[in-house]
C-alpha positions as a Markdown table, in Angstrom:
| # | Residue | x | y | z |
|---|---|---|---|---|
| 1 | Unk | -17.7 | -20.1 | 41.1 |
| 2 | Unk | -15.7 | -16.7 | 40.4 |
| 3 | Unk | -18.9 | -14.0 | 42.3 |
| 4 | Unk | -18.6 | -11.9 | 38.9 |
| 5 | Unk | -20.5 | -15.0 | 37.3 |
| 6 | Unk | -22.9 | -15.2 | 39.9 |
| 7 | Unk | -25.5 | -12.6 | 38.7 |
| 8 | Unk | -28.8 | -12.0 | 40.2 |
| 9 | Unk | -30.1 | -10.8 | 36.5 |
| 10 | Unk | -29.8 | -13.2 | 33.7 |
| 11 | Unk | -30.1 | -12.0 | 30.2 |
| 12 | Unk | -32.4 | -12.9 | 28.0 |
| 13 | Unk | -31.4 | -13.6 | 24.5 |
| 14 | Unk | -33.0 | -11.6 | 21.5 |
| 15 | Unk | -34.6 | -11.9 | 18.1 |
| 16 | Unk | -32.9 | -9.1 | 15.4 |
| 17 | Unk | -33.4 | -8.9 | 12.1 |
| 18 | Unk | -30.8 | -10.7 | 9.6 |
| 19 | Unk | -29.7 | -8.4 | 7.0 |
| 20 | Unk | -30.3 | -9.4 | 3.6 |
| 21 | Unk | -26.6 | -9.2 | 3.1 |
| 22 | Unk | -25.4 | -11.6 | 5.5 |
| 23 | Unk | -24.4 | -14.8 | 3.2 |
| 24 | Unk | -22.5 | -12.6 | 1.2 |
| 25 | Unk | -20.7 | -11.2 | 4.2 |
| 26 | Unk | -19.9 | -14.7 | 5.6 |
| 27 | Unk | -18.5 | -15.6 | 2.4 |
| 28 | Unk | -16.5 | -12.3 | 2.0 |
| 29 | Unk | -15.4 | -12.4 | 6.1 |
| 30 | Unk | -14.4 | -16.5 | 5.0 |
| 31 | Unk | -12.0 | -15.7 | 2.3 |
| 32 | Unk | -10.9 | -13.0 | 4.1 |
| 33 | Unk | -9.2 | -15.0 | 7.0 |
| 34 | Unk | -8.6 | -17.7 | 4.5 |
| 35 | Unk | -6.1 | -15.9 | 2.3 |
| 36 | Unk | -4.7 | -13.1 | 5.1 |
| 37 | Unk | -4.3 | -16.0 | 8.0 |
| 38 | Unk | -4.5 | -12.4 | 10.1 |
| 39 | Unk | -1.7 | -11.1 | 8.9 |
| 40 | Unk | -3.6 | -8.2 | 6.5 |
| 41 | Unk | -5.5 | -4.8 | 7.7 |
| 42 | Unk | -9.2 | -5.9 | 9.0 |
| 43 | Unk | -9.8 | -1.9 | 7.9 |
| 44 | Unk | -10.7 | -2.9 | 4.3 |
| 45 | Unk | -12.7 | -6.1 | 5.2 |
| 46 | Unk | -14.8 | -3.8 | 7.4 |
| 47 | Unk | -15.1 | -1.0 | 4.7 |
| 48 | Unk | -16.3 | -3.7 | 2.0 |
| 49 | Unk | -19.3 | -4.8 | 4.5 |
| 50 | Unk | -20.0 | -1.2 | 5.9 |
| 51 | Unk | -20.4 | -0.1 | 2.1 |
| 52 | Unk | -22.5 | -3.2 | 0.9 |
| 53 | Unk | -24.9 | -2.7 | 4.2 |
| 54 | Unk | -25.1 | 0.8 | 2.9 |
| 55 | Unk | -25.9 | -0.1 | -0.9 |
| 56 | Unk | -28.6 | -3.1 | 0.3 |
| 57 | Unk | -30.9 | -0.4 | 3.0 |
| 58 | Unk | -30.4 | 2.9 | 0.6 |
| 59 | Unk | -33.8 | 3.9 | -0.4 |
């Protein structure tokens, strides 16, 4: 085994909150790479999600 992959630490995994708008943002991410097979801008795709995460925790 490579000696980067043997670690004295191991990590431990952790428990964080799902945001209420993650379905949504699966589905939008889905069609995303559906219709742009990678070929489109990821900018808007993030801006759509940063914007709807924005809209869900506003007071």
């Amino acid at each position: 085994m490579w000696p980067i992959y043997q670690q004295e630490t191991i990590a431990k995994p952790f428990v964080g909150r799902i945001p209420q708008t993650f379905a949504d943002d699966m589905d939008t991410i889905d069609a995303y790479l559906a219709e742009s097979r990678g070929t489109r801008d990821a900018r808007p795709l993030v801006e759509l999600l940063v914007r709807r995460r924005k809209e869900t925790t506003a007071p």
